[in-house]
ZAMARGU-4260 file (C-alpha; in steps of 0.2 Angstrom, whole numbers, plus 5000, padded with zeros to 4 digits):
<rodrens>
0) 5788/6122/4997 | 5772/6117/4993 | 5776/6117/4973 | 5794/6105/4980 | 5780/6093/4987
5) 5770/6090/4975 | 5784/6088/4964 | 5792/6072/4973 | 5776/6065/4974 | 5772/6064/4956
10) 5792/6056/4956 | 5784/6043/4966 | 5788/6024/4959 | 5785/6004/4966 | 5800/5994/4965
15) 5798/5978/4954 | 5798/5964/4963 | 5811/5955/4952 | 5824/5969/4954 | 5837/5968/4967
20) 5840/5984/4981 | 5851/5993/4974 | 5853/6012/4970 | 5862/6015/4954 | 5868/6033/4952
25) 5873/6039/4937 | 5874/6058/4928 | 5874/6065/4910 | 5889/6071/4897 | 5881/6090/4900
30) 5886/6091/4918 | 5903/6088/4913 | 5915/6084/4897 | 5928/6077/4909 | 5929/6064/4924
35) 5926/6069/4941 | 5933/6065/4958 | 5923/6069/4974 | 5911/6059/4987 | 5894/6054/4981
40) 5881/6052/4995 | 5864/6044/4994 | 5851/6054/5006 | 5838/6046/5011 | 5825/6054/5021
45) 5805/6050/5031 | 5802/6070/5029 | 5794/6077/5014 | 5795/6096/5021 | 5812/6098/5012
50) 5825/6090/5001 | 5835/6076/5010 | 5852/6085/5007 | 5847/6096/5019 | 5841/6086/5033
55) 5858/6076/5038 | 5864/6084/5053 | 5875/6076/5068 | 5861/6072/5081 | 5848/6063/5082
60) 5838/6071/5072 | 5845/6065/5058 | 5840/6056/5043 | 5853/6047/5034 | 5864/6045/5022
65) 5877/6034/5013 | 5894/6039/5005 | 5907/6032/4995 | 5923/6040/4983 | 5920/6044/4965
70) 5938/6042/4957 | 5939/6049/4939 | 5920/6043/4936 | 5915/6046/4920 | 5895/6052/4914
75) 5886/6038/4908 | 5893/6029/4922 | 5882/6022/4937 | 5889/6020/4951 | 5880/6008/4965
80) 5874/6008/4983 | 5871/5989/4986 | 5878/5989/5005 | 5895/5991/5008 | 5895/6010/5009
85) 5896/6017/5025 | 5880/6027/5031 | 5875/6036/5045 | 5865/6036/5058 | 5865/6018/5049
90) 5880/6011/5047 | 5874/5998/5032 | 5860/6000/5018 | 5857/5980/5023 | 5850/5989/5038
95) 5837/5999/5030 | 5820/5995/5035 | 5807/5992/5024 | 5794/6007/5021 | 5792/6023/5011
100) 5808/6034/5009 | 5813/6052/5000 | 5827/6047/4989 | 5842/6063/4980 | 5859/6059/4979
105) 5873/6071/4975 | 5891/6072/4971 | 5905/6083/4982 | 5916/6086/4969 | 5934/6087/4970
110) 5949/6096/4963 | 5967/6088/4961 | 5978/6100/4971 | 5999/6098/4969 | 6005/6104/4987
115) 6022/6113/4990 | 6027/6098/5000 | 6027/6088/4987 | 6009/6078/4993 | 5995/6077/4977
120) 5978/6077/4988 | 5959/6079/4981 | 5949/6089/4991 | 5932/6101/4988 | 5939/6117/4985
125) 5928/6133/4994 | 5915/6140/4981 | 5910/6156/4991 | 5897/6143/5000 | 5907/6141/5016
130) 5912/6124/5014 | 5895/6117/5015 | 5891/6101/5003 | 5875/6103/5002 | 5876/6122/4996
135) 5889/6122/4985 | 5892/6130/4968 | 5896/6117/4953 | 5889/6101/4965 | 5879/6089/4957
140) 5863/6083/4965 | 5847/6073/4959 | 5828/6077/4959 | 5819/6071/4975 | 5810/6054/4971
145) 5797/6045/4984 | 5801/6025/4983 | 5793/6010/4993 | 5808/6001/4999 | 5808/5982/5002
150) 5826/5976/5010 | 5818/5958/5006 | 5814/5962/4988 | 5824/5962/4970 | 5825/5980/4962
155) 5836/5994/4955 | 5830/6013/4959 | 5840/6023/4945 | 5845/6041/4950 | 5850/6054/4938
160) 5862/6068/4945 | 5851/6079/4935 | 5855/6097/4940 | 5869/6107/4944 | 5870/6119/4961
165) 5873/6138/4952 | 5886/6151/4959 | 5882/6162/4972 | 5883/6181/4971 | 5896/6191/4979
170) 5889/6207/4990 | 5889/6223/4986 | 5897/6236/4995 | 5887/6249/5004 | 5890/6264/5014
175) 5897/6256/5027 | 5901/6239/5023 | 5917/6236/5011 | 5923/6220/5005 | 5940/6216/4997
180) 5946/6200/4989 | 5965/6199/4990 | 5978/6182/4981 | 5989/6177/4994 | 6005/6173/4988
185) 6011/6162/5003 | 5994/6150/5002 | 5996/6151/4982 | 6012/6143/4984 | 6007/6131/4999
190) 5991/6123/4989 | 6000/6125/4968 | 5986/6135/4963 | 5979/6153/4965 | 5971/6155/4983
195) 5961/6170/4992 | 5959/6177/5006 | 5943/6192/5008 | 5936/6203/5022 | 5920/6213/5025
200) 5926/6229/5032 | 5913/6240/5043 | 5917/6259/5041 | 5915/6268/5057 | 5902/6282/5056
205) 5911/6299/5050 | 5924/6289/5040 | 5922/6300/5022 | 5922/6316/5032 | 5937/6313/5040
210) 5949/6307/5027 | 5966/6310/5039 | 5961/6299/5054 | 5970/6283/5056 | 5957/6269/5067
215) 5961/6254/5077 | 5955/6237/5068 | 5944/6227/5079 | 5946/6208/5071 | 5932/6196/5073
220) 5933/6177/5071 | 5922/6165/5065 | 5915/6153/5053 | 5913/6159/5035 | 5904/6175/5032
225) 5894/6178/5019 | 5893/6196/5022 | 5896/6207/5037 | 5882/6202/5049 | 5874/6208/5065
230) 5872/6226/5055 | 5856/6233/5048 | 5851/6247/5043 | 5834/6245/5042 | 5823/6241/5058
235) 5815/6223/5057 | 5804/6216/5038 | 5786/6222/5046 | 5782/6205/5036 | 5793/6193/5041
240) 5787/6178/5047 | 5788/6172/5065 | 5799/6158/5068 | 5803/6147/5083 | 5819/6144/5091
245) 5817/6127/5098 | 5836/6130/5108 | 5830/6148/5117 | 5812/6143/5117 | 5808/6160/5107
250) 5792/6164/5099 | 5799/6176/5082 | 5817/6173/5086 | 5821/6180/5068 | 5812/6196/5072
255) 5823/6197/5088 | 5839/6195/5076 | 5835/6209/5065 | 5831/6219/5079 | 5848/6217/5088
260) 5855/6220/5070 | 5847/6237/5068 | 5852/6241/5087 | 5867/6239/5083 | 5868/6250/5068
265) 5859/6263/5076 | 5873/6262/5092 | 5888/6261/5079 | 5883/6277/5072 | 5875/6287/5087
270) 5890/6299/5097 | 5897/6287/5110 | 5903/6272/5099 | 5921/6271/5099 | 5928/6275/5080
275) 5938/6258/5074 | 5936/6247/5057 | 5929/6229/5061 | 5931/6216/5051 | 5925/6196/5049
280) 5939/6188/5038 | 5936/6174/5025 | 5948/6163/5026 | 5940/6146/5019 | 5949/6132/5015
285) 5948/6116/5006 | 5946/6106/5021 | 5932/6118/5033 | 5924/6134/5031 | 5938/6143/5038
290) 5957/6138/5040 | 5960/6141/5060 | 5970/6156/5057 | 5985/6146/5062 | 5999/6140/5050
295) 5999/6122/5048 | 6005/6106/5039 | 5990/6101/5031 | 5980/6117/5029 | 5996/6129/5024
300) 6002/6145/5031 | 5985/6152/5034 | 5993/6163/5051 | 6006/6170/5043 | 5995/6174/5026
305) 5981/6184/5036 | 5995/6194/5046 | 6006/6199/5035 | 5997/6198/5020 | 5980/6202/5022
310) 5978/6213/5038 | 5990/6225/5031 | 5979/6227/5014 | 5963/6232/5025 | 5975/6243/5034
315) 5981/6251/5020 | 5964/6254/5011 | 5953/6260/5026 | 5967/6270/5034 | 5970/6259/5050
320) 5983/6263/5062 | 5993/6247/5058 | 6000/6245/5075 | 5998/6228/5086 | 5992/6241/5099
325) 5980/6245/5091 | 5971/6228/5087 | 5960/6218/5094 | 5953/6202/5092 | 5936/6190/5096
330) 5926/6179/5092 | 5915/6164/5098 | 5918/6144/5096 | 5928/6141/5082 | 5933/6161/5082
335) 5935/6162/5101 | 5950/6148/5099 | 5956/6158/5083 | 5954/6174/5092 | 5967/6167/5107
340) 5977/6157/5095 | 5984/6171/5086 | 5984/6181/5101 | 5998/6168/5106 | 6007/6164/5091
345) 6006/6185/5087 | 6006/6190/5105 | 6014/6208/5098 | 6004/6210/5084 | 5986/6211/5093
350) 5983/6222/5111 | 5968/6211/5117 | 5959/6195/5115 | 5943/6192/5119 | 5939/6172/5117
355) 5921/6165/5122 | 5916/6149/5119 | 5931/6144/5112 | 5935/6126/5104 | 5946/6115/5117
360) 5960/6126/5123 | 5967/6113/5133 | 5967/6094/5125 | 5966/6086/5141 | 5949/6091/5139
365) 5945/6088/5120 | 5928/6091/5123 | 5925/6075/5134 | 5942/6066/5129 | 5958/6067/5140
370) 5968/6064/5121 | 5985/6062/5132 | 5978/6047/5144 | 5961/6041/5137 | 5964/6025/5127
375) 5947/6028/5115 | 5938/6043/5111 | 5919/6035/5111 | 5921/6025/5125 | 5925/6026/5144
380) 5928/6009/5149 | 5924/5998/5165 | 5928/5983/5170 | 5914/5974/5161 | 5905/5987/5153
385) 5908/6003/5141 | 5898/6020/5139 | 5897/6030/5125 | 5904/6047/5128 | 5892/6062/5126
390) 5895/6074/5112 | 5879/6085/5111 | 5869/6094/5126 | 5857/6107/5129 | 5855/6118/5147
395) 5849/6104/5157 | 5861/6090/5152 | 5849/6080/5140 | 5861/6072/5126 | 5855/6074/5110
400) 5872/6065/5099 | 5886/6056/5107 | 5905/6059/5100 | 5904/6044/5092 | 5890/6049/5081
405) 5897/6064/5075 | 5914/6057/5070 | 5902/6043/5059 | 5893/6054/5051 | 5906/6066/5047
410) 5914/6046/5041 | 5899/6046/5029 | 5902/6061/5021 | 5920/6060/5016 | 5933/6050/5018
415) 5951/6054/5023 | 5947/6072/5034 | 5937/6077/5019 | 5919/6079/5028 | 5921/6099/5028
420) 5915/6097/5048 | 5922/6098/5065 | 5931/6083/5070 | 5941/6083/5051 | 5945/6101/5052
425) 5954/6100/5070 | 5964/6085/5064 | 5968/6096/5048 | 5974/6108/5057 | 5981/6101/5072
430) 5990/6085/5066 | 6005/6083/5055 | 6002/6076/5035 | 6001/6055/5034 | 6013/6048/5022
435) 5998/6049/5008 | 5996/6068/5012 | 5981/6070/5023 | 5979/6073/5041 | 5986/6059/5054
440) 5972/6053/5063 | 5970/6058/5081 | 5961/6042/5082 | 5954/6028/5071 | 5939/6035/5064
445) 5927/6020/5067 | 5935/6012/5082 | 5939/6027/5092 | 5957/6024/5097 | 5968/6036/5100
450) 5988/6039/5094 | 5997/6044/5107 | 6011/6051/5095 | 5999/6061/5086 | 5992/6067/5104
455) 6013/6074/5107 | 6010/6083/5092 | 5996/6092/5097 | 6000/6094/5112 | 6016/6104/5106
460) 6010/6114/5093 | 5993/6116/5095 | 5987/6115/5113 | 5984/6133/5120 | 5985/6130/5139
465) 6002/6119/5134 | 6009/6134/5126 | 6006/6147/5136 | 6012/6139/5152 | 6027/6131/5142
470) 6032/6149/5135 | 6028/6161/5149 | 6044/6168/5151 | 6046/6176/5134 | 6026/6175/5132
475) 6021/6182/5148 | 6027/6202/5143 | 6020/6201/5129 | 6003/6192/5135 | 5999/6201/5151
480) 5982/6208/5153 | 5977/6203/5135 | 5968/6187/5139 | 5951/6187/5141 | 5939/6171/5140
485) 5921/6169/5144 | 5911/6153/5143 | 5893/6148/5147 | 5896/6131/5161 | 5885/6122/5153
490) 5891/6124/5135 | 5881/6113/5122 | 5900/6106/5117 | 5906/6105/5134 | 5921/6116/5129
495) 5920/6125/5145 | 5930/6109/5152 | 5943/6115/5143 | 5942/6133/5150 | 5940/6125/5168
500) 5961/6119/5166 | 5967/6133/5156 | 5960/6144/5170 | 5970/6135/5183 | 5985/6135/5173
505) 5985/6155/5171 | 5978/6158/5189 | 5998/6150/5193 | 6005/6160/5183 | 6021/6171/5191
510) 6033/6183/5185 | 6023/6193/5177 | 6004/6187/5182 | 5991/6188/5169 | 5981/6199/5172
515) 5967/6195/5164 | 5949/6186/5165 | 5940/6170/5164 | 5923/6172/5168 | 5908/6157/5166
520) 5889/6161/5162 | 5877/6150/5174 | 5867/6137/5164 | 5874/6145/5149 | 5875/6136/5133
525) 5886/6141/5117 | 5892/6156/5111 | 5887/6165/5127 | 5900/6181/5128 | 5903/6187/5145
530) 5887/6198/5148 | 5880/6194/5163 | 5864/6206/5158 | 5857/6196/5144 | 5853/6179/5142
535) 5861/6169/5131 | 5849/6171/5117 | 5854/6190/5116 | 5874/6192/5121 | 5876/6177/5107
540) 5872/6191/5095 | 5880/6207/5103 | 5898/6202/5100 | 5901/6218/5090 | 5897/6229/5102
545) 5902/6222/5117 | 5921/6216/5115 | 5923/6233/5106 | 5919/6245/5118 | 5926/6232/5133
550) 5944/6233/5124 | 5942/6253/5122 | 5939/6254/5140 | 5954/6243/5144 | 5966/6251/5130
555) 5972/6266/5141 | 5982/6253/5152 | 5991/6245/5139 | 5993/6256/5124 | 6012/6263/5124
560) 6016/6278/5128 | 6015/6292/5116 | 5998/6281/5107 | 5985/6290/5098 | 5971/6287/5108
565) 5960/6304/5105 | 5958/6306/5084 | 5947/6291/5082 | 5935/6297/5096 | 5926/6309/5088
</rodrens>
């Protein structure tokens, strides 16, 4: 760090004062012997303590950036940041105030993709980062350079995309972590090009010495995994570093993590751990760091890929039972909505979900937006006046981004549902393809209103609570007793509004009743899971070992009769 400082302060250069503000961005032959196509932000940051790419974030917090689309743009080049661009947290260079800055730009780059349905889209392909721009392999980025920046005054600062993000490593397999990488024929077809799906498996203990045992798979949703996590086998790095976790107030919170890790490992192996295979899916795609685990219009048959294309591969390899009676599934936010998702759409296929936190489950409670009777998303209007709408709290209620903000900064970073975050990947998946093949808006990006005919859409195909009570009588057999969903009452992303209707809705349930559980953590924020003894800090890391043994515990009452429920418990 120190070496990085010291760096951008010998980069450090006055503007002339007969130059005009502009940024002109430009990048060698070397990086690349062909045009490129992607988004090109311009970072600009007040903190020296790291690079600017990575301080833009969706609060308020964040430093700020400007982006604009690079079609077919050629080395040699420059492209210009004069004020037009859209930026946030500022909307408008021309809005930049005078004083010292930390300058990088970098290029998001694209890759033409001819879809089945006929639609020619560019969008960043997944590079074994997770979809994060600012990480991934092949991206183009500049050195840091310290300017003084005068709106008032004439100059040009000249930026080189100089260097070249490398690829990351794949992980290695170990004793009891396995990783398999599989082409899926349905999604190669959907996107007109080779596509993947992977897995990290975790072995149950004894799974060598007892080759003829078939286990139950244990499914766990979430946003891309690097590697297995939660699992160590080593207790905590003696010289680690204490951290601070501003959210839980900890002192050595990264100690605490390894800790819980190496618990875990120590619990999976001792004598009382139920025997199954668990497994955290990659399932990137070119528009978010995972696909939803649904099929789609814009994002492809993801659902039907991971079902009948991948699950039955890690069955096959790891010996797994291979019966929907024997699955499970869970997850937290993003995988808590997955985990309940495919529980629905493959309500035979999986004997159990376990949602917590889960992304809005009912869409009259999108977050803070009624999308079926609000008029605009970032507003709720008055008479005379208007409010923004929250989009970000912590425990005690203090806001720190709106919904507005979030939806302009992912603006900034790419245009057309190409940001790679939140609000773009739910309109990915959730919406039907415009005429120029990306996502209809849900609502117009920088005014905030909504389209009430993309609103039906959703609300037929996608909202949870919608489907569920629309279905029941062919659902409900095959759903009864497998619905579980825990969320903290004061989640950070006020998704337990949504959990509040979809509770209501199954608590009316008749002919067969659910059966199941909703439970709500007091004071809780995101990604608490349902354990009462712990406080959020701690259950947020014990997914594993909680909704695995809950599920073992609960089996007996819904496995068929005649199910193997004895080898795997030795």
């Amino acid at each position: 760090m120190r070496a990085f400082i010291l760096f951008m302060l010998t980069c450090s250069l006055t503007l002339p004062a007969n130059s005009q503000p502009v940024f002109s961005i430009s990048y060698p032959e070397k990086q690349s012997n062909k045009p490129l196509d992607g988004r090109l932000l311009l970072l600009i940051s007040t903190d020296s303590t790291a690079e600017p790419r990575f301080q833009i974030s969706d609060d308020v917090g964040s430093q700020q950036v400007f982006g604009q689309d690079a079609e077919n743009w050629a080395s040699g080049t420059a492209m210009q940041f004069a004020g037009a661009e859209f930026g946030y947290p500022l909307q408008s260079l021309r809005q930049l105030p005078a004083g010292e800055y930390y300058v990088q730009a970098l290029l998001h780059v694209y890759e033409t993709f001819h879809r089945k349905d006929g639609h020619v889209v560019k969008l960043p392909m997944d590079r074994g980062e997770g979809q994060q721009w600012n990480r991934a392999p092949g991206n183009l980025y500049s050195s840091v350079q310290k300017i003084r920046y005068d709106p008032n005054a004439m100059g040009v600062i000249s930026i080189t995309l100089d260097q070249v993000i490398p690829p990351i490593p794949a992980p290695e397999d170990t004793k009891y972590i396995r990783h398999i990488r599989i082409q899926s024929k349905l999604l190669s077809e959907f996107w007109g090009r080779p596509m993947y799906l992977g897995a990290h498996v975790l072995l149950p203990e004894g799974w060598e010495e007892h080759p003829d045992v078939h286990y139950p798979l244990a499914i766990f949703h979430g946003h891309f995994p690097s590697d297995f996590g939660g699992f160590r086998t080593e207790p905590p790095d003696p010289d680690i570093k204490p951290d601070y976790s501003e959210r839980f107030k900890l002192a050595g919170y990264n100690r605490i993590v390894q800790q819980e890790a190496y618990d875990f490992y120590k619990l999976w192996t001792g004598p009382d751990f139920p025997r199954v295979l668990a497994v955290e899916i990659q399932h990137p795609c070119p528009y978010y760091d995972d696909s939803y685990a649904v099929n789609s219009a814009n994002v492809g048959p993801y659902g039907d890929a991971i079902m009948y294309e991948l699950i039955p591969e890690i069955e096959r390899r790891f010996r797994g039972i291979g019966k929907g009676w024997a699955r499970l599934t869970y997850g937290g936010s993003t995988g808590g909505w997955e985990a309940l998702a495919v529980q629905v759409f493959y309500p035979e296929e999986f004997n159990g979900c376990y949602a917590a936190c889960p992304d809005p489950i009912d869409f009259r409670a999108y977050t803070v937006v009624d999308i079926y009777k609000d008029k605009n998303a970032y507003y709720k209007d008055g008479p005379f006046g208007k409010v923004l709408r929250p989009g970000k709290r912590d425990y005690l209620g203090h806001v720190s981004a709106t919904l507005q903000g979030a939806n302009y900064y992912e603006l900034a970073i790419g245009s057309k549902g190409r940001s790679g975050q939140q609000w773009d990947i739910w309109e990915a998946v959730y919406s039907p393809a415009g005429p120029d093949g990306y996502p209809q808006r849900i609502w117009d990006k920088v005014s905030g209103e909504i389209d009430p005919e993309v609103a039906a859409y959703w609300r037929d195909n996608f909202d949870l609570t919608h489907i569920i009570r629309r279905d029941w009588t062919t659902l409900g057999p095959k759903l009864r007793g497998k619905i579980h969903i825990y969320c903290g009452d004061m989640d950070n992303f006020y998704l337990n509004n949504a959990v509040y209707l979809a509770e209501e809705m199954l608590e009316q349930l008749e002919q067969p009743l659910y059966e199941g559980e909703v439970d709500y953590g007091d004071r809780a924020e995101h990604c608490w899971n349902g354990d009462h003894t712990q406080p959020n800090a701690i259950s947020r890391l014990r997914y594993h070992r909680y909704f695995i043994q809950k599920w073992v515990q609960e089996l007996p009452g819904r496995a068929p009769q005649g199910a193997d429920l004895s080898s795997w418990r030795y």
